[in-house]
C-alpha positions in Angstrom: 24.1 -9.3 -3.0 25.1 -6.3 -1.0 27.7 -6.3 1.7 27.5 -5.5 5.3 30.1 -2.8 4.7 28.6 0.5 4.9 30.8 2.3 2.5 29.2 0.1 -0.7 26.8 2.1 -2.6 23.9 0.1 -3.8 21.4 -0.6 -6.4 18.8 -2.9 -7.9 18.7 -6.4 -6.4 16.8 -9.7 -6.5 14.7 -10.3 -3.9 13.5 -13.8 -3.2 10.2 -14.9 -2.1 7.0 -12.4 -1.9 9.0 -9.6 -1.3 7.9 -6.8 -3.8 10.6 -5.5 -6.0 11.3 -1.6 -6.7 14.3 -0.5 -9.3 16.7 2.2 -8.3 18.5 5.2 -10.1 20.1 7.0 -7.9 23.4 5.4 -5.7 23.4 5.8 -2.5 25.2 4.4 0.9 23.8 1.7 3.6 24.0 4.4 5.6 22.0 6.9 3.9 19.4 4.4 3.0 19.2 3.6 7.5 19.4 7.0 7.9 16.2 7.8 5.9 14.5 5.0 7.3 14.8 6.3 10.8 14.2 9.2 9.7 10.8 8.7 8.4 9.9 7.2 11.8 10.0 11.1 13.0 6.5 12.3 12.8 6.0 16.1 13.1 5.8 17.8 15.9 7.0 15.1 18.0 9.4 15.1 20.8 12.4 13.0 19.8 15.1 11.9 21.8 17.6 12.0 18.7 21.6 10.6 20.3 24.1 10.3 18.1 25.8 8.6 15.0 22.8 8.0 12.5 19.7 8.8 14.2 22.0 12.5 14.8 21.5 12.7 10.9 18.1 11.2 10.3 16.7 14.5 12.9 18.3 16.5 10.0 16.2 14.8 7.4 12.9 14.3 9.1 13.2 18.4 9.8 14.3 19.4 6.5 11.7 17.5 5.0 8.6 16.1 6.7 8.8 17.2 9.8 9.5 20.5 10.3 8.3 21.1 13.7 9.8 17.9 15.2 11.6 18.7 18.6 15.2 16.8 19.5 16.2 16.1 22.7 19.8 15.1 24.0 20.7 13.4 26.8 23.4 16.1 28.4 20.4 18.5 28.6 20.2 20.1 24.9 16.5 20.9 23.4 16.6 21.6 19.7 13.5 23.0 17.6 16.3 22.8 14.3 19.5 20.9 14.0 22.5 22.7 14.9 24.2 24.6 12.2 27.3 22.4 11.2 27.9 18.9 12.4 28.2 17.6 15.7 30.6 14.8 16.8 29.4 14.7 20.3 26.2 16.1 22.4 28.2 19.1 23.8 29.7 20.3 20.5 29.5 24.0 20.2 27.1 24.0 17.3 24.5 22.0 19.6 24.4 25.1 21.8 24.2 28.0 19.0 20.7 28.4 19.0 19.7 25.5 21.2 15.9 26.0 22.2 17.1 25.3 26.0 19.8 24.0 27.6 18.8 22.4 30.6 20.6 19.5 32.8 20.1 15.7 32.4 17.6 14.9 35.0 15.3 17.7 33.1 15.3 16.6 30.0 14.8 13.2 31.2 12.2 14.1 33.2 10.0 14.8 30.1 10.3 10.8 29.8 8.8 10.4 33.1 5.9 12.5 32.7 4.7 10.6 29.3 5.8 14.0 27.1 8.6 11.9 24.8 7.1 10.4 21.6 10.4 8.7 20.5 13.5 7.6 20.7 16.3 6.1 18.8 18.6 3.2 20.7 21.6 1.0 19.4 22.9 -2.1 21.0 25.0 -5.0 20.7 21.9 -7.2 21.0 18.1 -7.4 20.1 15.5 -10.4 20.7 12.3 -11.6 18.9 10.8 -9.7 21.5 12.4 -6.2 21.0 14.3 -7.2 24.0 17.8 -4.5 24.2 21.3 -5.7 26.0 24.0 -3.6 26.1 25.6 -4.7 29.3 26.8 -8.1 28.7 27.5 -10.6 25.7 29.0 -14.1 25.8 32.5 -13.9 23.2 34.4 -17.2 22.2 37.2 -16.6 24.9 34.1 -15.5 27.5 31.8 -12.7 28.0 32.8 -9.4 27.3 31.5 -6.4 29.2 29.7 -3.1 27.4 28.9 0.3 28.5 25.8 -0.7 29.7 22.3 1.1 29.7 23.0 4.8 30.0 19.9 6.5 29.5 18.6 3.9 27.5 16.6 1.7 29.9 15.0 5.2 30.3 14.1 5.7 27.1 13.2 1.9 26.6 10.4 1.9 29.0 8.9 5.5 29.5 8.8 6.6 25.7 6.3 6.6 23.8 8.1 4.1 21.6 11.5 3.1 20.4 13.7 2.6 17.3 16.4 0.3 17.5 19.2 0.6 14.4 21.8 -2.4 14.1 24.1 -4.4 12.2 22.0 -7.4 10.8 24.2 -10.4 12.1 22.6 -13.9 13.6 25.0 -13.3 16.9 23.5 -9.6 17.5 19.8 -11.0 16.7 19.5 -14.0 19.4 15.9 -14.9 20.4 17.0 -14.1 23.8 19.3 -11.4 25.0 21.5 -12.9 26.8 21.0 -9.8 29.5 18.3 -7.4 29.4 19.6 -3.6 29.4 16.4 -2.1 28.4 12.7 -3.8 28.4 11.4 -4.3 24.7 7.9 -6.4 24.5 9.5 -9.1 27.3 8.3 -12.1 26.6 5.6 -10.5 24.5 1.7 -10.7 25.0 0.6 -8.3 28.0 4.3 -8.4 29.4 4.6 -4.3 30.1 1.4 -3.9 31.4 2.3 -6.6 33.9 5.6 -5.3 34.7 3.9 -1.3 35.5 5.1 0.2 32.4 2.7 2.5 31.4 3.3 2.9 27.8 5.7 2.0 24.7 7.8 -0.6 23.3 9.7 -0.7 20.2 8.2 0.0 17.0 10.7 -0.5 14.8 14.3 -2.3 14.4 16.5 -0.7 11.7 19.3 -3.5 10.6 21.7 -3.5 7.8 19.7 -6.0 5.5 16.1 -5.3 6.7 13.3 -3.2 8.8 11.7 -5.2 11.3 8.2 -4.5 13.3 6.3 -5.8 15.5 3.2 -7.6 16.0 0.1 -7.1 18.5 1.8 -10.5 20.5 4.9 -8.3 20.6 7.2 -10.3 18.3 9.1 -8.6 15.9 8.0 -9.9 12.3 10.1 -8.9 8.8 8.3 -5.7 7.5 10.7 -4.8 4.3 14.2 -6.1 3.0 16.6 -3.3 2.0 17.5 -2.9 -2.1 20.3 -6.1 -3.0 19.2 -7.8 -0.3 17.5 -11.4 -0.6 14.9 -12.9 2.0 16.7 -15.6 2.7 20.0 -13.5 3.8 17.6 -11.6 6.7 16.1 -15.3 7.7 19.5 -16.9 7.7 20.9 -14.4 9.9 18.3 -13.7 12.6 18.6 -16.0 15.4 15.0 -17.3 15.4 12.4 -18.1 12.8 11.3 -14.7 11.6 7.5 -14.0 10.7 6.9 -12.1 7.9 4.4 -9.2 7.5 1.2 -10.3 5.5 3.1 -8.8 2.4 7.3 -8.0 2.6 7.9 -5.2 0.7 11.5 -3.3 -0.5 12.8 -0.5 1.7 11.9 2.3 0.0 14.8 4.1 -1.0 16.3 7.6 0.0 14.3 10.5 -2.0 16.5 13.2 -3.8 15.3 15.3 -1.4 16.5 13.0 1.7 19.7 12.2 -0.3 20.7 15.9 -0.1 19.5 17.1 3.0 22.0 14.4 4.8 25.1 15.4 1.9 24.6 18.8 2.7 24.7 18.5 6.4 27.2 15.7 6.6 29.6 16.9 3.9 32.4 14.5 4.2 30.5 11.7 5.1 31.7 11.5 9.0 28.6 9.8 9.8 26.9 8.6 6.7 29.9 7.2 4.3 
């Protein structure tokens, strides 16, 4: 069974239950293998609010591969029609200016959210709920609650995109069925919730874990769509807070392409981001 740790490379693995099995050649990081799968959430020509870490790397992929005209947005104002030359560690890096499509301030590029024009974007936080719920404000420790960064531009993204991607580590603690504070809206308590509430459009479509890919159903509940390579059903169910539906059929995680699998080695070299 694979680790959480995101240096192990990984490989062929039992999967329990009706979750169909594909065999693997080529090794590859945790990483690398979330990294594709957000990227493959990046349709072309799309407006894409990319951030940082791995979603940074999976704008790479998506534009080196299938989506070539996919546009990335940043929160400090940077509009990309490419990925910056070299690798970034932060937003304001030189290389994200070289040859930026615009460089605007943050209430611009934020305004594209606002007007509808935003087809995605990619969130982290320290919690997610059966109902695509985000918190990244508060969470209850064993010595008390601990305080986080908070929302950012998240709540932002969260309810004006067109729809979301959540990547996270796949623990029961970080996968409650409620959030014990909500940052930024997912599907609320599901059903009709943001239609309700006045938001006009999105949700999340996807959460990215470490063991699994979860989606979501038309009641707005997130359901088990594909368990990563070395990873057994019962290790997802076991550590997600609630009792998981499964998709009609659970497939594997399709694994990173040759073609994927370079385009990240090539841009992150040393493996900053991706090792």
């Amino acid at each position: 069974m694979m680790t959480e740790a995101t240096t192990e490379r990984v490989g062929t693995g039992a999967l329990a239950g009706s979750v169909e099995h594909r065999s693997t050649n080529a090794p590859y990081t945790l990483s690398e293998l979330m990294v594709c799968a957000a990227a493959r959430e990046i349709r072309d020509g799309e407006l894409v609010f990319v951030g940082m870490r791995l979603p940074l790397i999976a704008f790479v992929v998506a534009s080196k591969t299938h989506a070539p005209n996919a546009i990335g947005l940043f929160e400090n104002g940077v509009i990309r029609s490419t990925p910056a030359p070299e690798l970034i560690y932060t937003m304001a890096d030189p290389p994200n200016i070289l040859g930026a499509t615009q460089c605007l301030d943050m209430l611009s590029v934020m305004s594209l959210l606002q007007s509808g024009r935003v087809d995605l974007g990619f969130l982290g936080a320290a919690e997610v709920d059966r109902f695509g719920n985000l918190n990244s404000t508060q969470v209850k420790g064993s010595t008390g609650s601990v305080r986080l960064p908070g929302s950012g531009g998240a709540c932002d993204i969260a309810s004006l995109a067109h729809r979301f991607v959540v990547l996270l580590e796949h623990k029961k603690e970080r996968l409650p069925e409620r959030v014990s504070f909500v940052t930024s809206p997912g599907f609320g308590d599901g059903h009709d919730w943001r239609k309700k509430v006045g938001l006009p459009r999105g949700g999340p479509s996807a959460v990215i874990t470490t063991k699994a890919i979860l989606r979501f159903t038309d009641e707005g509940e997130a359901c088990l769509d594909s368990v990563h390579p070395g990873i057994e059903l019962e290790d997802v169910l076991s550590n997600t807070g609630w009792k998981l539906q499964l998709a009609k059929t659970v497939q594997q995680t399709p694994e990173p392409s040759p073609e994927e699998l370079q385009a990240i080695r090539e841009y992150d070299k040393e493996g900053f981001w991706t090792s």
